[in-house]
N, C-alpha and C positions, 0 to 999 in steps of 0.2 A: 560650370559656374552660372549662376544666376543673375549677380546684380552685383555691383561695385559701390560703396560709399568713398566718396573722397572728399569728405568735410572738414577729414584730421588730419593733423601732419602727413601720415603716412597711409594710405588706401586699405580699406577694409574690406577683401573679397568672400563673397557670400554664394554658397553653394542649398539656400534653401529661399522662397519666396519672402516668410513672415520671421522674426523674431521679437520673442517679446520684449517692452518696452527696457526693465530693468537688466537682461542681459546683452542689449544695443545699446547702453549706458554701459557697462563692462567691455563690451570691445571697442567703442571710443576711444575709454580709459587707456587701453591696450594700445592704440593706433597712436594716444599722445606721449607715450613716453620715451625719453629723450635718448634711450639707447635699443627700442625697438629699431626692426632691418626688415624693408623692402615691402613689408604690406603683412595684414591679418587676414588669418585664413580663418571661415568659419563653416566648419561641418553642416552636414546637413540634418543634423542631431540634436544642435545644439542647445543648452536651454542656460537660464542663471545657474553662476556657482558662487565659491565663494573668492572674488574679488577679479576672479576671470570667469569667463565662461566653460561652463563643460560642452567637450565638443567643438574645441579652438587650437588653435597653434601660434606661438608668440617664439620667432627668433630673436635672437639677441646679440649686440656687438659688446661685451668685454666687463658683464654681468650675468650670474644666474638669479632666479628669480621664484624662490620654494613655493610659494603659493601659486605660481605656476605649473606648476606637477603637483599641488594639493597633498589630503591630508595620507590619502592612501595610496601610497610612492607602490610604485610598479603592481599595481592593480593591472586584471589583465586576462586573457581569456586561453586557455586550451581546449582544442580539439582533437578526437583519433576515432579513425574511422576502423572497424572492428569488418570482420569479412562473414560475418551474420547476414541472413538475407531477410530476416524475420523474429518476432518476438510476440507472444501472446501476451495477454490483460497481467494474467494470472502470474506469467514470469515475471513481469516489472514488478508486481508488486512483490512477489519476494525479493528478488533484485534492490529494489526500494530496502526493502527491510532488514537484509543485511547489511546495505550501505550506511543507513543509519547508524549503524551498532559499531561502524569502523567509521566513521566520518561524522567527529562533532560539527554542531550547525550554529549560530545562532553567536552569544558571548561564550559559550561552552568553549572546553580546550578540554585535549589529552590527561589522564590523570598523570601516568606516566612520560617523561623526557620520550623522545622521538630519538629515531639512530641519527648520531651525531655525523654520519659519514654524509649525510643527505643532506646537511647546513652548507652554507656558499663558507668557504674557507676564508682567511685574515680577517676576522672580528674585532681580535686582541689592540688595535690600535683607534678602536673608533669608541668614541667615546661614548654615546648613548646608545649602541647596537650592544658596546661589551657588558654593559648596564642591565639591558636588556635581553641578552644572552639565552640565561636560562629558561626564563618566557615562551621565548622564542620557541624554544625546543619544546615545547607543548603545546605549541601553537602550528607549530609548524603539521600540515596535512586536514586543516580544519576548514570551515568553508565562510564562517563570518553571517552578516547579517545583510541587511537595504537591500538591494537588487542584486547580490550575489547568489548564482545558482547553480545547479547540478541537471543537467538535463540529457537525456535517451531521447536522441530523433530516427525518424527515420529520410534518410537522403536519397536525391532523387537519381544517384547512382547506383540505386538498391538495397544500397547496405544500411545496418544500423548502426547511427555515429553517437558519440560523447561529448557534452560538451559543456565546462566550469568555467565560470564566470567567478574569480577571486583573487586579492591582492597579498599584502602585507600585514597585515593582521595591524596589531596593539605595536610592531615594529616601528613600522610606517608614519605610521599615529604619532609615537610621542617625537621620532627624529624629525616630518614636517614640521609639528607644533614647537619645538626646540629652537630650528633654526629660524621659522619664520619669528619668532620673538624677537630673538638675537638680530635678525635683521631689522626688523624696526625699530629697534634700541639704538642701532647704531645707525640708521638714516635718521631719526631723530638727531643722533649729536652732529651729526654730518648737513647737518640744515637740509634735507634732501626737497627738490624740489619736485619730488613723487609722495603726496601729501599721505597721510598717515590710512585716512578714509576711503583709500580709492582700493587697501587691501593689498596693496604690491611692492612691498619691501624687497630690498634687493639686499646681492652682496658682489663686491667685484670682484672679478676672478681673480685678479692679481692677492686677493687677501690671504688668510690662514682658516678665514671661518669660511670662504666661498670653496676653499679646496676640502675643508673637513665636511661642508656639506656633499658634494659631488661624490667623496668617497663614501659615505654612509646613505646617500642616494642608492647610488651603485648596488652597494652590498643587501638595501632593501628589494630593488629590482630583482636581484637572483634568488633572494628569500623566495619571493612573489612566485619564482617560474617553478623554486623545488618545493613549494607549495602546492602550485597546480600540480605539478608533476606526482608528488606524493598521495594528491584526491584521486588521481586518476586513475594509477596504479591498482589501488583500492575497489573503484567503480568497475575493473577489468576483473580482479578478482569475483569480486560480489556477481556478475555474470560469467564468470569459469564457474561459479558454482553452482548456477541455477541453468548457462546448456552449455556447460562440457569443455572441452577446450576449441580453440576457435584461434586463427593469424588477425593479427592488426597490425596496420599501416604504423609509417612514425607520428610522432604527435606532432601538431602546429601550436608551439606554446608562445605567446606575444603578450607584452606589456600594452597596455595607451594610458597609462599617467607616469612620465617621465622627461627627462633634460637629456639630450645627444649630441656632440659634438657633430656635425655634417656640413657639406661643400652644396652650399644654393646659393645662385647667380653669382660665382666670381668670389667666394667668400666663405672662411669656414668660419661659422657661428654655432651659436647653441640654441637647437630646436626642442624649444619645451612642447610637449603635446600632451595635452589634460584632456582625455575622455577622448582621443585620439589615437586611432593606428597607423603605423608606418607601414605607407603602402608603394615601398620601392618597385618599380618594374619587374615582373615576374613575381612576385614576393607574393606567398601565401600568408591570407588572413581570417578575422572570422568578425562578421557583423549577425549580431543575434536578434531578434525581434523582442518579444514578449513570451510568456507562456501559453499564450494565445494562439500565437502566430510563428510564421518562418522563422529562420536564419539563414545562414550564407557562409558559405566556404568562398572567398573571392582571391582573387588573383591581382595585387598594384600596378599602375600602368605608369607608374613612376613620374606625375603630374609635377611638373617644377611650380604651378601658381598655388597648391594646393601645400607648397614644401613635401610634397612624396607624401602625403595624409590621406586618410578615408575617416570616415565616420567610424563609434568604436558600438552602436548599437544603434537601436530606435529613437533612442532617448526620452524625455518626460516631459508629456503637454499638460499634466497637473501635477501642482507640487502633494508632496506627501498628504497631510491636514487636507487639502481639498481633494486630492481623491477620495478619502475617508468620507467626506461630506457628501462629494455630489455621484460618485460611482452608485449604482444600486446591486447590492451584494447579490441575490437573485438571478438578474439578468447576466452576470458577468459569468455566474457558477455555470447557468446555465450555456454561457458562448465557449466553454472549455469541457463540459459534457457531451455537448453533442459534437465535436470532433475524440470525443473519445480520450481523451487527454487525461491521464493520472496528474493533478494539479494540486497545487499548495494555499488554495481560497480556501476558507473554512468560515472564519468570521469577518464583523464589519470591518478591524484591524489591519486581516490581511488585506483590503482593498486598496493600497499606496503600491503594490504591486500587482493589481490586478492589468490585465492588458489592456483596459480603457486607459485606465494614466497613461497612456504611451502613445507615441507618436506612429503615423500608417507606416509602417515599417517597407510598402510599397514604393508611396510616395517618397520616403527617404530612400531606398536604392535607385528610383526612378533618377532625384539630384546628384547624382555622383556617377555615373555612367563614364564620364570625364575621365575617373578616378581610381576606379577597378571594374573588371570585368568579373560576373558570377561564375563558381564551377560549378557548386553543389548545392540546392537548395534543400534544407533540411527541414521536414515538420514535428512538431511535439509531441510525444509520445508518453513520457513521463516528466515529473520535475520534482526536483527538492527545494525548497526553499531556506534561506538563514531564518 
């Protein structure tokens, strides 16, 4: 940990030096609300989001809180280490090219329904997932857009690893956006004294809308991992085809936008963690860099001030529009060429994901040391972009 505020109600612990101005006004906000528990935890990641911080953790006594797990419910990252000890230019890029042709990117989706046996099962009683349903199923193995990606490292175990960065799709989307409505409709008629602007509508558990969210929470969650599960599948394929057949390890598939019931200090509450991963004691995880740079297989050391959390990437030291502006498209192609790197830079566009926007991916492992220990550092080898 780094530095402590305790201006607000409840202490805000800080795992990074600087935070910018408007996302230290969001975790104030966080630290004064009147059913927050024990202190805010803030990643070393972390930057503005929308009404919390990405890259934070907000416990809660006897409300959930959807804007707290945000728009893309169980966004979240898989890895699987393949027992390859090597990969030439020339395989990624076919690799790459048949991956394409089985894994839409971007808003694209499947023409055809996806096997129904792959979807998380009880749909039938949730109200905007049943809605939702058939979508789903075409959506389902796709990889989305913003900083979600498809990447070939290679690990400094030897081997070369996999690794997707992707959520919930258009699921996610309209059940956050549903109930965060519903919630401020009804803190509105509730006089709630968690004012409308601060972005933090609640619902309390004891309701009917707090229990139909947590179930269709839930249900987006496991979308989220037989999503990953489904991209990966694919990306194994797509190199069975190009050298042969090969053993892989099991996957490390994990959420960090999500609500979980758990027992911190004396007390079982609900630990939202937005752009956040659970890094219980022992517990395999994955913090990724840029396209630029590293990532990290790491291992939780099960940090009770941290609520058992790690950082869920790099995170973004310029928002989208200003990297477009002040990134130089040139110099950045050029810092992913000369590592050799199959990269998804082409135009001035794609520079909101270029590895300048991003935070030293160093220095942020540096602040959490606390928090998880590294096994595997991985470097970039290819990437896909949404």
């Amino acid at each position: 940990m780094k530095q402590v505020i305790s201006t607000e109600n409840i202490p805000i612990k800080m795992w990074l030096d600087e935070m910018e101005p408007q996302a230290l006004v969001q975790a104030k906000n966080l630290a004064n609300l009147p059913f927050a528990y024990k202190h805010i935890a803030i990643m070393p990641d972390s930057h503005v989001g929308y009404g919390m911080p990405i890259g934070s953790v907000l416990a809660t006594q006897g409300v959930v809180v959807p804007n707290a797990v945000g728009v893309d419910i169980g966004c979240g990252m898989v890895a699987q280490k393949t027992h390859l000890e090597d990969i030439t230019i020339d395989e990624l890029k076919k690799v790459l090219g048949i991956a394409r042709k089985m894994i839409p990117v971007g808003f694209e989706h499947h023409k055809e329904a996806q096997d129904e046996a792959l979807m998380p099962q009880n749909h039938e009683g949730l109200f905007i997932v049943k809605n939702q349903y058939k979508g789903a199923l075409k959506q389902l193995g796709t990889l989305g857009g913003g900083n979600h990606f498809i990447e070939i490292q290679q690990g400094s175990d030897g081997y070369i690893w996999i690794m997707i960065h992707s959520g919930s799709r258009n699921l996610g989307y309209k059940v956050a956006n549903h109930y965060n409505r519903l919630a401020q409709r009804l803190n509105e008629h509730w006089l709630s004294v968690v004012e409308k602007d601060k972005e933090l509508a609640f619902l309390p558990i004891e309701t009917q809308e707090a229990h139909d969210y947590i179930n269709e929470m839930n249900y987006c969650i496991d979308f989220g991992v037989a999503n990953r599960t489904l991209m990966m599948q694919r990306m194994i394929e797509a190199m069975h085809e190009v050298k042969g057949d090969f053993d892989v390890d099991e996957i490390i598939n994990k959420p960090h936008n999500f609500a979980a019931w758990e027992h911190h200090f004396g007390k079982n509450v609900l630990v939202h963690r937005k752009g956040a991963t659970r890094a219980f004691d022992g517990e395999l995880g994955m913090i990724p860099g840029s396209q630029g740079t590293k990532s990290y297989i790491v291992k939780g050391k099960g940090n009770p001030e941290s609520f058992m959390s790690c950082s869920h990437g790099a995170g973004r030291k310029l928002g989208r529009k200003q990297a477009k502006r002040e990134l130089n498209l040139e110099e950045e192609i050029d810092l992913l060429e000369k590592q050799n790197i199959l990269h998804a830079i082409r135009h001035k566009s794609d520079l909101e994901e270029a590895a300048g926007a991003y935070k030293n991916i160093f220095e942020v492992m540096d602040n959490q040391t606390d928090l998880v220990d590294i096994v595997v550092e991985l470097q970039p080898l290819a990437v896909i972009k949404g």
